[in-house]
C-alpha positions in Angstrom: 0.0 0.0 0.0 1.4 3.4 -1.5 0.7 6.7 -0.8 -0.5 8.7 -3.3 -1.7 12.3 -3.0 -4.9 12.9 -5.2 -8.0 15.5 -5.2 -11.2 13.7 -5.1 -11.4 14.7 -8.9 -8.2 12.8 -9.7 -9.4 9.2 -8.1 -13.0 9.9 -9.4 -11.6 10.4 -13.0 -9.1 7.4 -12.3 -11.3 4.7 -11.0 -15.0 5.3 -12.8 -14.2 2.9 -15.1 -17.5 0.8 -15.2 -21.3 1.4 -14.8 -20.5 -0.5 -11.5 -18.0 1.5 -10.3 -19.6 5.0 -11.0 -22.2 4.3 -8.3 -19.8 3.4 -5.5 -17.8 6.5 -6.5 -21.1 8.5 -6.4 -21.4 6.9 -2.6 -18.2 8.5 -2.0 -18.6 11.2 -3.0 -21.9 11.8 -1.0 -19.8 10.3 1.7 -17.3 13.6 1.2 -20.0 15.9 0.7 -22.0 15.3 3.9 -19.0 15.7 6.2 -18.2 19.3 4.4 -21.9 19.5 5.4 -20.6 19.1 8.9 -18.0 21.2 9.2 -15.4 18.8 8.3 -12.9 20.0 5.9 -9.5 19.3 7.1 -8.7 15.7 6.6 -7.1 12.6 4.9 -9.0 9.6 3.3 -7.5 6.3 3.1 -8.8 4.0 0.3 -7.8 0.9 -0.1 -9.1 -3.0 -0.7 -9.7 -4.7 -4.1 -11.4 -1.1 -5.7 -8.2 0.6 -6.4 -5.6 -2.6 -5.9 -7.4 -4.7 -8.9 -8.8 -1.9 -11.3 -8.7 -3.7 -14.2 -10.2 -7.1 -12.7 -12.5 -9.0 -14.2 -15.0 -9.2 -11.3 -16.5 -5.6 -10.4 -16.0 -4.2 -7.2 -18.7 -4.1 -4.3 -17.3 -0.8 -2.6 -14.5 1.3 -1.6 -12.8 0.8 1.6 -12.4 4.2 3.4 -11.0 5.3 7.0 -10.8 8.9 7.1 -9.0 10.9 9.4 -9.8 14.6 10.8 -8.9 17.2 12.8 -11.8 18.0 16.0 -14.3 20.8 14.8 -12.6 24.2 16.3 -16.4 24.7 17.6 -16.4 21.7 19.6 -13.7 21.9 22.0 -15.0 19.3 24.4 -14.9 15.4 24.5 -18.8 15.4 25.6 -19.8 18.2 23.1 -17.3 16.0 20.3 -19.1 12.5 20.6 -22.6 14.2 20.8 -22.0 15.6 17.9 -20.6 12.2 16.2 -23.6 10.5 17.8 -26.5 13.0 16.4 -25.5 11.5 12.6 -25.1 7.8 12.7 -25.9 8.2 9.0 -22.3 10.0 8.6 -20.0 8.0 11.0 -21.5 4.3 11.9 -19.9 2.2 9.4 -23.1 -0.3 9.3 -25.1 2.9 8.4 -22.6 3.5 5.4 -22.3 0.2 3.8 -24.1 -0.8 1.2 -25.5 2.8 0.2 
């Protein structure tokens, strides 16, 4: 596993090579675009698994393995007042919620 520093437009363009992998990118991308929603813009995505290690496979991928990592909301200076607010959109940060959207 390699580094590689992309914008969202880079790996979108790189890896919508199918009609099966433009909705998983489009998941992604909703993924990104909710979190900006949030107040979260200062961060790093990891991607990784079978999406973007066998890109020219035969079989199509399912989804996208992401764990992103970001810097505490400026507005929410205290642990309680962090998880409440990680807790108030399961739909954003509980993995089960995300897979398979």
């Amino acid at each position: 596993m390699s580094p590689f520093k992309v914008t969202a437009l880079e790996f979108v363009a790189s890896f919508a090579l199918t009609r099966h992998r433009v909705p998983i990118l489009e998941g992604f991308l909703e993924f990104r675009r909710r979190i900006h929603e949030l107040g979260i813009t200062c961060g790093v995505h990891w991607i990784d698994a079978s999406f973007v290690e066998m890109k020219h496979a035969i079989r199509a991928p399912r989804d996208v393995n992401v764990v992103t990592f970001f810097f505490r909301l400026a507005s929410l200076p205290d642990r309680r007042a962090w998880e409440a607010a990680i807790n108030s959109h399961p739909d954003v940060f509980e993995h089960g919620q995300l897979h398979g959207r």
